[in-house]
C-alpha positions in Angstrom: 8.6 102.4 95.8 12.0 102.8 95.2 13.1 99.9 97.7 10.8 97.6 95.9 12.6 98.2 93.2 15.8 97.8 94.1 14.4 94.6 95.8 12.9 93.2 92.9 16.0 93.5 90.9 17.8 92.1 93.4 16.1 89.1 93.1 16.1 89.0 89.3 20.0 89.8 89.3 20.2 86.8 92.2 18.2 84.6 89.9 20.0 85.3 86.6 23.6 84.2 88.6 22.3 81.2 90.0 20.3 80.2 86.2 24.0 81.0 85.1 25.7 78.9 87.7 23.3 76.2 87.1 23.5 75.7 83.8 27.8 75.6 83.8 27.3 73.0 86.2 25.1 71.2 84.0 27.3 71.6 81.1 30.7 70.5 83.2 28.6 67.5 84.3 27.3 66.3 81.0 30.0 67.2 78.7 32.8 65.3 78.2 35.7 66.5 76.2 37.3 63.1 75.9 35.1 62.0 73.5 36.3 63.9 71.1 40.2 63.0 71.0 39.9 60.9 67.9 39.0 64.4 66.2 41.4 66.5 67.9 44.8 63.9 66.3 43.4 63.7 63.1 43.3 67.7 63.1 46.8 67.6 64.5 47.9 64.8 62.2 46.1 66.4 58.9 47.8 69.5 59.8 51.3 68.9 61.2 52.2 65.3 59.9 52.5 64.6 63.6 50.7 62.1 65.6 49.5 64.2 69.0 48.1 60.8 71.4 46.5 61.9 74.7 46.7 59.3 77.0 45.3 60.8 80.1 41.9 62.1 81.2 41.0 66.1 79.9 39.0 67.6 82.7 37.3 70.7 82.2 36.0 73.2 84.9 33.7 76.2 84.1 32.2 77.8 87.4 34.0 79.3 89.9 36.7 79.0 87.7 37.1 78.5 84.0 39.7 75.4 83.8 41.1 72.1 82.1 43.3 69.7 83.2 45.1 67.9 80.7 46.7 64.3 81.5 49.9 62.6 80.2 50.2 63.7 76.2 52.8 62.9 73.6 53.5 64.5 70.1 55.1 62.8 67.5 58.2 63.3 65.2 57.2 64.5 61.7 56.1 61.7 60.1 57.9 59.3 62.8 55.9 57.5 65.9 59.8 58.8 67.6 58.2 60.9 70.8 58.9 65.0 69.8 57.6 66.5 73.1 55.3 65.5 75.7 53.9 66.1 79.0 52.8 64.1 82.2 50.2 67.0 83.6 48.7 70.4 83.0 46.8 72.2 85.0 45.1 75.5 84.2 42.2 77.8 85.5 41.5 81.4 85.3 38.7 83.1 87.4 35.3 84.0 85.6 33.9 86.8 87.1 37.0 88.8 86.4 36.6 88.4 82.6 33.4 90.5 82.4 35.9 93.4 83.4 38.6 92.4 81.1 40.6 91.1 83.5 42.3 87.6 83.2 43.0 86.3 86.4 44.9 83.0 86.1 45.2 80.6 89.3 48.7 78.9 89.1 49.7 77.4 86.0 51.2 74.3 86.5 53.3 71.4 84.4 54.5 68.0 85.0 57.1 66.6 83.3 57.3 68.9 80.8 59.9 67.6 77.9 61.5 68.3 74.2 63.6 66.3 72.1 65.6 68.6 69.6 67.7 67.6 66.4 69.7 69.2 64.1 70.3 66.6 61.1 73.3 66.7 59.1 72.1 68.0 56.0 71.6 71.1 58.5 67.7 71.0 58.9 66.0 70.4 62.3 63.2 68.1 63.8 61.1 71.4 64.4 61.3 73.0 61.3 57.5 72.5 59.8 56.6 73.8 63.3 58.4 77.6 62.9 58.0 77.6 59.2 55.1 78.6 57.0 54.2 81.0 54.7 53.0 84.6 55.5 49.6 85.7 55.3 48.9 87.9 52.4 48.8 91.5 52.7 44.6 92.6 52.4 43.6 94.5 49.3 42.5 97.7 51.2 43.5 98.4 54.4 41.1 98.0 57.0 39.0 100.7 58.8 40.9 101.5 62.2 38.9 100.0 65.1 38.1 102.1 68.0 41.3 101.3 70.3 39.7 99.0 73.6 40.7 98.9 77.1 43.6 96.9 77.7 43.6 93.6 79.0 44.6 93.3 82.5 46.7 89.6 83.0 47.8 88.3 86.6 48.6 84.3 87.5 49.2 83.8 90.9 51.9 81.5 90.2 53.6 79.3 87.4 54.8 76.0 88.7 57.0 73.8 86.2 58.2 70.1 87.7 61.3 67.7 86.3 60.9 69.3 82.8 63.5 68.1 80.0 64.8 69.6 77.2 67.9 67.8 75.1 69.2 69.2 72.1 71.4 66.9 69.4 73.5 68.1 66.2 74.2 64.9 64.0 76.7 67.7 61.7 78.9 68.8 65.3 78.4 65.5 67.4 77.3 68.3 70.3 75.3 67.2 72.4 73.3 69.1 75.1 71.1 68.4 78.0 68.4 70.1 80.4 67.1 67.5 83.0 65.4 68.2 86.3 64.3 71.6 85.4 61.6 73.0 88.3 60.5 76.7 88.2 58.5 78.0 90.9 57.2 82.1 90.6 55.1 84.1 92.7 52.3 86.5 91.4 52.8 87.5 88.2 51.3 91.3 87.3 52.7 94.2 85.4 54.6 96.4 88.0 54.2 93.5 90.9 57.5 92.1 92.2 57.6 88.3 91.0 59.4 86.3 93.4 61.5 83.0 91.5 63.2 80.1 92.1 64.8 77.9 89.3 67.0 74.6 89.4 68.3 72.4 86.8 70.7 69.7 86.1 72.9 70.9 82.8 75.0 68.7 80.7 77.1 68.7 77.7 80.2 67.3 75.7 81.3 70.3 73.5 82.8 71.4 76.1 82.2 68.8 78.5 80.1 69.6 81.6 77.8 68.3 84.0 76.5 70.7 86.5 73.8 71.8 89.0 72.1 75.4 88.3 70.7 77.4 91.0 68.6 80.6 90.4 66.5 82.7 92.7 65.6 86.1 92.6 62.4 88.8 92.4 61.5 90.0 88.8 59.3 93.4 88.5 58.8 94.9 84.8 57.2 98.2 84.5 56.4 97.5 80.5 55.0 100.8 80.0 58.3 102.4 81.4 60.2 99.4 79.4 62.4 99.2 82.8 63.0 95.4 84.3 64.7 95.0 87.2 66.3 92.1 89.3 67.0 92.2 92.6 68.1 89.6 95.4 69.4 87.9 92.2 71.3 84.2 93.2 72.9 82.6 90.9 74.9 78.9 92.0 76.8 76.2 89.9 78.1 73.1 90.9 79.9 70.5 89.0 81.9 69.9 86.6 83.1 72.1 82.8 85.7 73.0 80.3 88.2 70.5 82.2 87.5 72.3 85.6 86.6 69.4 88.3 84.9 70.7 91.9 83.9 73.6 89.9 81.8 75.9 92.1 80.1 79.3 91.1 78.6 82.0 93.4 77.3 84.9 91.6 74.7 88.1 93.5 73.8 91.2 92.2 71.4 93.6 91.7 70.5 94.7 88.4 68.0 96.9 86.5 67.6 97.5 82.7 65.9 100.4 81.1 65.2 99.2 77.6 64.1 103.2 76.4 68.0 104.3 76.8 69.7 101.3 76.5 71.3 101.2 80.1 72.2 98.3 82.3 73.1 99.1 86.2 74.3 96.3 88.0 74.5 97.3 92.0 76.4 95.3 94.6 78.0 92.5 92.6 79.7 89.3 94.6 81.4 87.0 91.7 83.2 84.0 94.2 84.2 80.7 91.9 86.7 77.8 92.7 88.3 74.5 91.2 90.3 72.3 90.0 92.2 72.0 87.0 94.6 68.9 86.3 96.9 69.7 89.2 96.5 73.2 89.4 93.7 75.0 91.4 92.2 78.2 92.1 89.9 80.6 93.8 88.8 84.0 93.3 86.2 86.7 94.1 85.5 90.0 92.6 83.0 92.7 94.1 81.5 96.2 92.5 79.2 98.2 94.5 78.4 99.6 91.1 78.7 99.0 87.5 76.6 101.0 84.7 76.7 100.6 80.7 75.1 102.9 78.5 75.2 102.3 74.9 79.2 102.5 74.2 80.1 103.7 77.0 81.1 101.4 80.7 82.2 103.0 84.4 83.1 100.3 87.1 83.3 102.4 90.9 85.5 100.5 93.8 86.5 97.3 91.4 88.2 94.9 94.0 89.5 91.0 92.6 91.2 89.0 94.6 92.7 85.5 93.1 94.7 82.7 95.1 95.9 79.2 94.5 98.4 76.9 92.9 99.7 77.5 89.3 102.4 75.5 87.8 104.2 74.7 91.3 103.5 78.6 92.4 101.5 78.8 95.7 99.6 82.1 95.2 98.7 82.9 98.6 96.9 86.1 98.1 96.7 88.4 94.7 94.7 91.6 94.9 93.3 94.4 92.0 91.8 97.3 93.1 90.1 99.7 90.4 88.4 102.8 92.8 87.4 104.1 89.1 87.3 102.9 85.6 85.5 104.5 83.1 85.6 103.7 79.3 83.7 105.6 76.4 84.1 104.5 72.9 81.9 107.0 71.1 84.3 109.9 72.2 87.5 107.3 72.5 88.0 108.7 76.2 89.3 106.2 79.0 90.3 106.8 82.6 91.6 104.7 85.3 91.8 106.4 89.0 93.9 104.6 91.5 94.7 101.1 90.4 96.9 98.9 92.9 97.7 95.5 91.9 99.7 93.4 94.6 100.5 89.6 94.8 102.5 87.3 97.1 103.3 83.9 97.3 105.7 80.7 97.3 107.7 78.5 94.8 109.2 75.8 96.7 110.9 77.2 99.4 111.4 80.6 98.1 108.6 83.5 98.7 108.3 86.5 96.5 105.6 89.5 96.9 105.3 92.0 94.0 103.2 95.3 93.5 102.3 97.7 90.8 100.8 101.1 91.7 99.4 103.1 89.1 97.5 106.5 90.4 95.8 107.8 87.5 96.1 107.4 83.6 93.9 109.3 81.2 93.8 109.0 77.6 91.5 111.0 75.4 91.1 110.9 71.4 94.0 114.0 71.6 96.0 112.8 74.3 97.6 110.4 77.4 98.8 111.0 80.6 99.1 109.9 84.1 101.1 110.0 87.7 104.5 108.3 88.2 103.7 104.2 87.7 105.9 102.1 89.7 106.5 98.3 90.1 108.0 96.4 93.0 109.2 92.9 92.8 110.6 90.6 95.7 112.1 87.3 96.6 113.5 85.8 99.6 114.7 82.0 99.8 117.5 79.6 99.8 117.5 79.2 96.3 117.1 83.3 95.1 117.4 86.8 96.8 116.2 89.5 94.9 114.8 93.0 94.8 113.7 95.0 91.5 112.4 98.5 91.4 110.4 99.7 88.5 109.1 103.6 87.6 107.5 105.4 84.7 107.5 109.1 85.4 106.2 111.7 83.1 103.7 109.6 80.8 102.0 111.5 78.3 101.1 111.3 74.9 98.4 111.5 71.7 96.7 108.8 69.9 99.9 108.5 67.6 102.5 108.3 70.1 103.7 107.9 73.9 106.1 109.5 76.1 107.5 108.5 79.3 109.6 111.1 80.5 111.7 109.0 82.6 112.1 104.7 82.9 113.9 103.7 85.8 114.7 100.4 86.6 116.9 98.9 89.6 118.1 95.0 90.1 120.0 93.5 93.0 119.5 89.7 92.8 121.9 87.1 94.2 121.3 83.0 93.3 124.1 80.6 94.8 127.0 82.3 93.7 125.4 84.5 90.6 124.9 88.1 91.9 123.4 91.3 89.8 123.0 94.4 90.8 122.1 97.8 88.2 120.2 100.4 87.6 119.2 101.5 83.8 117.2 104.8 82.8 116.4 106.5 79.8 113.0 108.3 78.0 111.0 106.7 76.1 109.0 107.9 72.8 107.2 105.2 71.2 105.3 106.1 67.7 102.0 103.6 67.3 101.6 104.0 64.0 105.0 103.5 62.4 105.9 100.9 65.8 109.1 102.8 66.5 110.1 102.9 70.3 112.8 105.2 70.7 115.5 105.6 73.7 117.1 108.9 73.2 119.7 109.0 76.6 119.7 105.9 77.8 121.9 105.3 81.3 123.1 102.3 83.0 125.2 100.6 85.1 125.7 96.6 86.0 127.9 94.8 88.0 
């Protein structure tokens, strides 16, 4: 008796789907959405002032999947046939059966030629204005019986898909001008707490400052919006081109970064920063890595900091200049900074002449109450036809408060010789310096100079 049953409403169930089926495939066969286009811009142009002209084909879908595809469409200035934004294609379905579980399951979303023409007059008001204006809705009278809280929507799209998209942007009261061309985004699955794989590229250009460059940016995106923690890892980041003066400009940024919104902190994890270029005669190269960086409201640490820069600069061949930073941390709440280690070291050539220099700095403190740190010292050298020279830096004994600094002892040794010029000295002395009333005292100071 019981399998009957079950048979029999079986069968009923089978029938209702297929009188279901049947009847969206009667509708999506007989209805035809482009007939109504003449009432869909006068809506738009009674509303907006705009004139909204669809010039393709709108195809709808409803079983398996609910849909619409949207041919080329243009949108008029305010009040102007001038083109505001338009589109070549649109493409969008979401699954049906899904939705009876309140769950919106989006195939990939994808646009064609996507573009936006936007314009700051002179008098300081924009083509878009009437669109992000408008008045608020008026408060109701009573405030309205809470509703029994429902089961959250659950949204995935398997993929967004955005092709040779423009955007331009124009200020007549500036003369800036901006431009987005060749814009494509390509994403993976997109789900709360799913890794969403990305790939972006565009073609940026401007003349205030002037630049015209490729963009490159790839990635995988996972926000936990519940947690309010979004994290990027794999992140690529590449420019090409040319900005700010700086011809064969190229850009090479990696890093791993995660955000958690709740506590306001930012980790960054295994940074590469490489860039190079050209500027007038002069040109340059550097890269900067940090296995770690973290910021926390006011306060920033930076662990095993290492920069090195190289190039030419006003007829000096830097062939290799190096900062190393094994600690740096910086709190402004409590006014507390210390750097552990620091060694900065350069070397190079001026016409025939080559010269190395290098500052070592161990450890400096400083605290709301007071400074220190070990013994600082500098090295500089030069070796050429044209200039021998070697000078000798120290700072021994620093210490001090907020209000004032002490170096217990400044040491400083020169022996130079160019053509027939020679130096050679040593000069010490302490050194109290008052920040507040900009005083620098040198209470027993010793030298001697031939």
């Amino acid at each position: 008796m019981a399998m009957n049953a079950l048979k029999w409403m079986g069968i009923v169930a089978g029938g209702v789907v297929l009188l279901f089926a049947a009847t969206l495939g009667f509708i999506a066969a007989t209805f035809d959405p482009n007939q109504y286009k003449a009432q869909v811009t006068d809506l738009v142009k009674e509303k907006t002032g705009r004139t909204l002209t669809i010039e393709g084909d709108i195809r709808l879908m409803f079983f398996p999947k609910v849909g619409v595809h949207l041919g080329k469409t243009r949108l008029s200035e305010f009040q102007n046939d001038k083109e505001f934004a338009g589109l070549d294609d649109m493409r969008v379905s979401l699954a049906l059966f899904p939705l009876l579980s309140r769950q919106v399951v989006v195939d990939k979303i994808r646009l064609d030629g996507l573009r936006a023409n936007l314009l700051r007059h002179s008098n300081g008001k924009t083509n878009f204005d009437d669109l992000i204006g408008g008045e608020k809705a008026p408060a109701p009278a009573k405030p309205a019986p809470a509703a029994k809280p429902a089961s959250p929507i659950k949204l995935e799209v398997d993929g967004v898909e955005i092709g040779n998209a423009a955007l331009t942007w124009k200020d007549e009261k500036t003369g800036a001008q901006y431009a987005i061309s060749a814009f494509n985004l390509k994403t993976g699955g997109v789900a709360p707490g799913v890794p969403t794989v990305f790939d972006v590229s565009a073609r940026i250009q401007g003349n205030a400052p002037k630049a015209d460059v490729q963009l490159g940016l790839s990635g995988t995106l996972r926000a936990d919006l519940d947690a309010q923690v979004f994290s990027l890892s794999a992140l690529h980041l590449n420019l090409k081109g040319e900005a700010a003066g700086i011809s064969g400009l190229s850009v090479d940024l990696l890093a791993e970064i995660e955000v958690r919104m709740q506590t306001s902190q930012i980790d960054i994890g295994k940074l590469v920063f490489e860039t190079a270029g050209s500027l007038g005669k002069d040109t340059f190269k550097a890269r900067l890595t940090a296995p770690k960086i973290g910021m926390q409201g006011n306060a920033l640490s930076v662990n095993d900091l290492v920069a090195n820069v190289g190039g030419q600069f006003a007829g000096v061949n830097l062939t290799q200049g190096q900062l190393r930073v094994p600690q740096y941390t910086m709190n402004l709440d409590t006014q507390t900074i210390l750097v552990d280690g620091v060694t900065l070291s350069a070397s190079g050539k001026r016409d025939a002449d080559s010269f190395e220099a290098k500052l070592d700095a161990p450890k400096i403190s400083i605290t709301r109450e007071k400074a220190g740190g070990n013994d600082v010292t500098l090295m500089l050298k030069a070796q050429g036809p044209q200039l021998d020279a070697n000078v000798g830096l120290k700072l021994s004994g620093v210490e001090g408060t907020g209000k004032t600094i002490r170096i217990g002892q400044f040491a400083l040794n020169v022996d130079a010789t160019q053509a027939d010029n020679k130096v050679r000295g040593t000069l010490s002395t302490p050194v109290v310096a008052n920040l507040e009333s900009r005083v620098l005292q040198l209470p027993k100071l010793v030298g001697e100079i031939d």
